[in-house]
N, C-alpha and C positions, 0 to 999 in steps of 0.2 A: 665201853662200846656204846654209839648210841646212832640209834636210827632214823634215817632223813625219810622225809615225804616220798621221794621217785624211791627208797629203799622199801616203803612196804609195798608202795605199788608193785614195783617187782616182784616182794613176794605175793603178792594178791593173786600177779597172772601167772608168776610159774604154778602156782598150788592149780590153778583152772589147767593151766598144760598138763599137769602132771594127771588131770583125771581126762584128757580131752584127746583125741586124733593124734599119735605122732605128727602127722607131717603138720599139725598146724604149730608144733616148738620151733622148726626153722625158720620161716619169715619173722617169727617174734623174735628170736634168736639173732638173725640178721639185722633188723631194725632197731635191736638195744643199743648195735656199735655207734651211732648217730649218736648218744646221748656222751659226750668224754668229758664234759666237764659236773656230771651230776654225779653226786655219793650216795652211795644209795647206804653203807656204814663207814662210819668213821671211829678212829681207832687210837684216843689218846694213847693207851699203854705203852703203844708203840712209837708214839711224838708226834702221833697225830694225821698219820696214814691216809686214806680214804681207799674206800672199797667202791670201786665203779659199779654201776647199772650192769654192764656188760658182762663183768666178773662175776657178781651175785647170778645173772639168768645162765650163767653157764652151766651153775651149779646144777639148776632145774633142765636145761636143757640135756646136757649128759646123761641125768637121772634115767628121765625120761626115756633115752634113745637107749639103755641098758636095760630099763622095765620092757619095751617094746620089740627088742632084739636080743637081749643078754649079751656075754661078754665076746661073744665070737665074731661079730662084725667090726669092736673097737679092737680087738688083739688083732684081726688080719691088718689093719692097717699099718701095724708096727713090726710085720714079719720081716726078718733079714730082706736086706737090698732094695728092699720098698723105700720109698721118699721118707715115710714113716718111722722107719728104721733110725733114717741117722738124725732126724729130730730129735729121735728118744736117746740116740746116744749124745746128742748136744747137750737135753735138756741136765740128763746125770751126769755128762761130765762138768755143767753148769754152776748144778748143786752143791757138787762135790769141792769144784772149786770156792764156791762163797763159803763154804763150813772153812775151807782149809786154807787156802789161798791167805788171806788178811795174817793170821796169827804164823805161816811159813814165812812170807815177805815182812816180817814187823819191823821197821826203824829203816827196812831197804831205801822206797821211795814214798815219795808220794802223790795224791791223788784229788781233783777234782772233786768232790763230793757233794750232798745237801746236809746241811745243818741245822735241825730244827729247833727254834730259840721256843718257840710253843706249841699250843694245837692250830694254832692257825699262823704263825708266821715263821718263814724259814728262808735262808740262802744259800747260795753255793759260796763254798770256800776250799779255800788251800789246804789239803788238811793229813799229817803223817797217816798214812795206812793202817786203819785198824780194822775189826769187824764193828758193823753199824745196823741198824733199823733199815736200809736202804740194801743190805744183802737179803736180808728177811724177803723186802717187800719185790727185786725183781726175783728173786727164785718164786717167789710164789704167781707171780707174773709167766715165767719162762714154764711154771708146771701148767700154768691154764693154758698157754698157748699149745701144748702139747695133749692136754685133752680136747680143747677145740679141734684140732686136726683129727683129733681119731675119732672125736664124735661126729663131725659134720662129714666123714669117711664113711663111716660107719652108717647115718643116713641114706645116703644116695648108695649104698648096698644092701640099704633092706628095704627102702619105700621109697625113695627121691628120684626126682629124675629131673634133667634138665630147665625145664619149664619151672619146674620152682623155683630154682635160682635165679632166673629171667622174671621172675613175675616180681621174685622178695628186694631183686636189685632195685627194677623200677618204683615200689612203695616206699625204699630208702631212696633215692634218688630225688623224689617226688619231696619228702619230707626234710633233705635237709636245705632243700633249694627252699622251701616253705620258710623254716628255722632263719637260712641267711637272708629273705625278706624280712621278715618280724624283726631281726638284730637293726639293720637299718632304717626299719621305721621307727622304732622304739628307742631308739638313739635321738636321732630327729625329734620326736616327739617329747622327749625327756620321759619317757614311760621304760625307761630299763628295767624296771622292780618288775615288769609281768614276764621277764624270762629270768627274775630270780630262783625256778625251781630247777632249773638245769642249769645253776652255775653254781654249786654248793663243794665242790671239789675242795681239797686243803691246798688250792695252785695257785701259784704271782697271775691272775682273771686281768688279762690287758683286753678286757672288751670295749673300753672306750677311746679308741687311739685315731688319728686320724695320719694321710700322710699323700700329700699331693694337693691337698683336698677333698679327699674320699672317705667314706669310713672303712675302715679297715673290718672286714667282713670278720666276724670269729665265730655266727651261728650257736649253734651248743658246745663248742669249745671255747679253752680258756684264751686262747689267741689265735690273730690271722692266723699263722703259721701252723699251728695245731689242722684248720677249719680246711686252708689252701692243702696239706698234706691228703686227708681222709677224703676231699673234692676230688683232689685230682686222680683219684684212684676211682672214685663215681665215672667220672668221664672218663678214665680209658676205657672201661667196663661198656659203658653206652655206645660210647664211639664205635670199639670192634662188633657188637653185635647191629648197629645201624652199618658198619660196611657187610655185614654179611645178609643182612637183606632181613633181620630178624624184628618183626612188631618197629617195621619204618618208621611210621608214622608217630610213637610212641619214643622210641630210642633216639634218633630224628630231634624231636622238639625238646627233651631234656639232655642229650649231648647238648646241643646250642647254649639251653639258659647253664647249667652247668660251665661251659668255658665262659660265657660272661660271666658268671660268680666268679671265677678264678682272676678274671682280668680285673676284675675289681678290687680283689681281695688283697690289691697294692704289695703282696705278700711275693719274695722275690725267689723264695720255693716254686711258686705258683708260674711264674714264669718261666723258669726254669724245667720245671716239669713238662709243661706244656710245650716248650723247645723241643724235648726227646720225646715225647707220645706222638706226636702231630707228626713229625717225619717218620718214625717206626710206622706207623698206621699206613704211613704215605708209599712208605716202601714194599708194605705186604700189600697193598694194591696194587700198587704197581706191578710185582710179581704174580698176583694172578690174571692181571690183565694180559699179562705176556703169554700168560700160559692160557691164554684160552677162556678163564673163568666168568661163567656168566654172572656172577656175584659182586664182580668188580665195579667201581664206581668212580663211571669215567667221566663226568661232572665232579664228582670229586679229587680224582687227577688233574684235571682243568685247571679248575679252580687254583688249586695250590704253585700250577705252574703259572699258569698267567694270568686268570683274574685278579686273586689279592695282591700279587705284586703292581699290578696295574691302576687297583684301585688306591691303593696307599698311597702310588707317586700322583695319580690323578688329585688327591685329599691334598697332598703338597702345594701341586702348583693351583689350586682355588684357594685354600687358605694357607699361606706364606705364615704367619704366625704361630700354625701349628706343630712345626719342626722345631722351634724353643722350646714351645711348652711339652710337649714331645719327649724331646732332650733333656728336659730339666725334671721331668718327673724320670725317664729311666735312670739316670744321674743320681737321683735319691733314691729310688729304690736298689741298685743294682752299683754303679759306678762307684759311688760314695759309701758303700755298706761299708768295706772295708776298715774305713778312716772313724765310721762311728764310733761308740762305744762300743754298743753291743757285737761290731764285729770285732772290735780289738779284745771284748771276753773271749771272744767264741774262738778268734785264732788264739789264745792262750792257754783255752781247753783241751785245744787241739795238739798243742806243744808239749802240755805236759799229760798229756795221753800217750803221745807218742814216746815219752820220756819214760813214763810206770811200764810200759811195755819193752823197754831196754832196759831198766834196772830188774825186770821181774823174769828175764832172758828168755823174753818169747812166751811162756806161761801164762802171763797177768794178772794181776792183781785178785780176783776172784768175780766172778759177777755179782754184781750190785757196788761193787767199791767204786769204780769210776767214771765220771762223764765225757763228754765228747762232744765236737759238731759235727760230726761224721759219721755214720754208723760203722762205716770200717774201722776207723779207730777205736768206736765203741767196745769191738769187736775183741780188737787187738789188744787193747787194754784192760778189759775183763774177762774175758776166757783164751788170747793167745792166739798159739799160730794153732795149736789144736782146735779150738772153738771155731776159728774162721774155715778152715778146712771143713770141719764138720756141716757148717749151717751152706758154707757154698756148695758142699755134696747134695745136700739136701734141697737145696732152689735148683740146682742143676736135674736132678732128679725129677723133678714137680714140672721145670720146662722142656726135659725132652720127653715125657712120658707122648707116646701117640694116640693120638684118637682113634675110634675106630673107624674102618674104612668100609662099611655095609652099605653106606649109602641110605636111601629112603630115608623114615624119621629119623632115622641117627644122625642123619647131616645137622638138626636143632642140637645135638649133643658135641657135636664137632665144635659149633659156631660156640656154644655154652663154654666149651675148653679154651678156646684163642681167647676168649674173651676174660676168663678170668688168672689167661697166665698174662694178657697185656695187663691186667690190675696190677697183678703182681709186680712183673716189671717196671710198673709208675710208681708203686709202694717204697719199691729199693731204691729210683733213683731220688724219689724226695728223703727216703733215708740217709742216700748217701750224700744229699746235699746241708742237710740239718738235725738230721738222728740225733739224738743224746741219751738214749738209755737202751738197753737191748730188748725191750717191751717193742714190737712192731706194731701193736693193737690187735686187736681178735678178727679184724674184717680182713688181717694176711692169712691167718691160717684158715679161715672162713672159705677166700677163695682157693689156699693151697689142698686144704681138702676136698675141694669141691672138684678141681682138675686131677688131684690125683687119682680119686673115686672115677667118673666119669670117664677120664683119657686111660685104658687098660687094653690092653691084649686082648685079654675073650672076656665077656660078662659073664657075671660067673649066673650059673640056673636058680630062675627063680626072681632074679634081680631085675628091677624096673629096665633094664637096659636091652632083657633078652626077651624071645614073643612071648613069652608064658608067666612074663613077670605080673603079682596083681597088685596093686597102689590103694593104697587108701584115698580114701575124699579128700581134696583138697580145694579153696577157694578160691582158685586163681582161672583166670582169663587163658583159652587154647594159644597155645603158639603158635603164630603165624609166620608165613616169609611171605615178601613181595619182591 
């Protein structure tokens, strides 16, 4: 084992959280997920592993919120029928399946995998079903996502309240829009070495790639696609809290530079994403413009009906030139993906995904044995028709939960809910367009905790949510509407 730079930093600041404020581990908490391509340990034993930034603050995070509440606020979140619940019955049936799964299906089929020839170099290959270092490492994955759920649960039930979430989005939001400036300056520049302390991951780092002409934005991740994923889940976040009127002027200006990061980020997730957020968005305006809602944002109805189509065709006929160039860049990005190479891996992935999940009759292979480009097949093919079942019980659960309906401050609690299950929903569908491992990142269960906690039937006594609740200090700016 040995330890990278951002890895003692981490522990530097969990040991300060661990003697400081509860509520001030959440925003740090929040802020670590920005860092995906830094190791904070790495883990020859295992062929050379990395332990993310995000994963180590977990540890302290958790700690933390169990020294400051004990175990009662993280067990309610995993009580029968809770969203909770069938997480924790995913995560063990998960487990259960990478122990047993590989050595039941032996010689069956096989599977997609990574093959590590060292500590630092490895690839995917074809490879008969066995148990591997790669079952190890998503169960250990698939357990932290299930403690992030019940810790960040667990928070907004004994101190958290809305406004923190709002305040911890905006300081991430703000930092990785910073991150994907410095990537393209530092490109340009030939100065890449000074974002070498957040690229230390054991991962194929495509940070230098270009494709149109552009640089392909990867910020602190290992690739656009990585960058374009974890963005586009910033801006849905932004977006729904600037249509509900919440720190406009703030939500507002980092929605905008955010969907420019995306549109740059050449990344065809990115585009994609931003296809299904912008119309969702578009249509819960719409529907409360119907309904009356003073919240709606009928310049931003406008806009999407007739301005930008108007101004697009007006960009047309001034510059006649720019319909090639136009055409030739979506063409590489999106038309031609197919015929590249990397799309004829990723449809191959996807073939024999769907293959290990017919030979393994519905079951799957176990979690950690197989890759995918699709999260649903991801799905399919390491934990089955059980697993999928289980995790869409579980997002099903997280999106219908209701907000409360009290009105007055609650309404910034309301807005906090739409907002972080539209994350969600940008989460799954760049999942569903490029997933590969059933790791979603910490910043899905982040916001599924944070909606489940918040969107509840009655607040329970005591809790930030009800008039008697008391909060500790925390550093963040009032929440406003306009």
């Amino acid at each position: 084992m040995s330890l990278e730079f951002m890895g003692l930093v981490t522990i530097i600041v969990g040991c300060v959280i661990l003697a400081a404020p509860v509520t001030w581990a959440f925003p740090v908490m929040v802020l670590s997920t920005v860092f995906g391509a830094a190791a904070a340990i790495s883990l020859p034993a295992l062929g050379g592993p990395s332990v993310l930034v995000p994963s180590l603050f977990l540890v302290f995070f958790a700690t933390r919120l169990f020294m400051a509440a004990g175990e009662g606020p993280l067990l309610a979140s995993l009580q029968p029928f809770r969203p909770g619940f069938w997480l924790l019955l995913l995560t063990g049936f998960g487990l259960l399946s990478a122990i047993y799964f590989p050595k039941l299906f032996d010689g069956v089929t096989e599977t997609m995998t990574v093959e590590r020839v060292t500590s630092t170099r490895s690839f995917i290959s074809l490879s008969p079903l066995r148990f591997s270092s790669n079952n190890i490492t998503q169960s250990v994955y698939a357990v932290g996502g299930l403690v992030c759920f019940a810790a960040v649960f667990a928070y907004f039930r004994h101190a958290g309240k809305a406004g923190h979430l709002i305040s911890a989005i905006l300081l991430l939001a703000a930092v990785d829009i910073g991150f994907a400036v410095a990537d393209v300056i530092t490109y340009f520049s030939g100065t890449e070495y000074l974002l070498g302390f957040v690229r230390t991951a054991n991962y194929a780092l495509l940070t230098a790639a270009e494709k149109g002409g552009l640089k392909r934005i990867s910020g602190t991740f290992p690739e656009a696609s990585a960058f374009s994923e974890y963005t586009l889940v910033l801006f849905a976040v932004m977006a729904s809290l600037w249509l509900d009127r919440v720190r406009s002027r703030e939500t507002g200006i980092l929605t905008a530079l955010l969907l420019l990061a995306l549109l740059l980020s050449t990344s065809a997730t990115a585009l994609i994403g931003v296809a299904v957020v912008v119309p969702f968005l578009w249509t819960r305006a719409l529907l409360g413009a119907m309904k009356g809602s003073a919240k709606a944002r009928p310049v931003f109805l406008a806009a999407c009906v007739a301005f930008i189509p108007a101004a697009i065709l007006t960009a047309f006929v001034l510059f006649p030139g720019l319909v090639d160039q136009l055409h030739q860049f979506v063409e590489e990005m999106l038309l031609s993906k197919a015929e590249s190479q990397s799309g004829r891996e990723r449809f191959m992935w996807n073939a024999v995904a769907f293959q290990t999940f017919l030979d393994t009759h519905g079951f799957g292979a176990g979690l950690g044995s197989a890759r995918a480009s699709s999260y649903i097949l991801v799905l399919l093919s390491n934990v089955g028709v059980i697993g999928f079942v289980l995790f869409a019980t579980f997002v099903s659960a997280v999106l219908a939960a209701r907000p409360l309906r009290n009105g007055g401050a609650l309404d910034i609690g309301n807005a906090t809910v739409r907002a972080a299950k539209t994350g969600l929903i940008a989460s799954l569908t760049a999942a569903c367009v490029s997933g590969t491992v059933y790791d979603l990142g910490l910043m899905f269960y982040i916001l599924a905790g944070s909606a489940a906690a918040l969107a509840s039937e009655r607040a329970p006594v005591g809790s930030p949510l009800s008039a008697s609740g008391n909060l500790h200090s925390f550093p963040v700016a009032p929440v406003r509407r306009r």
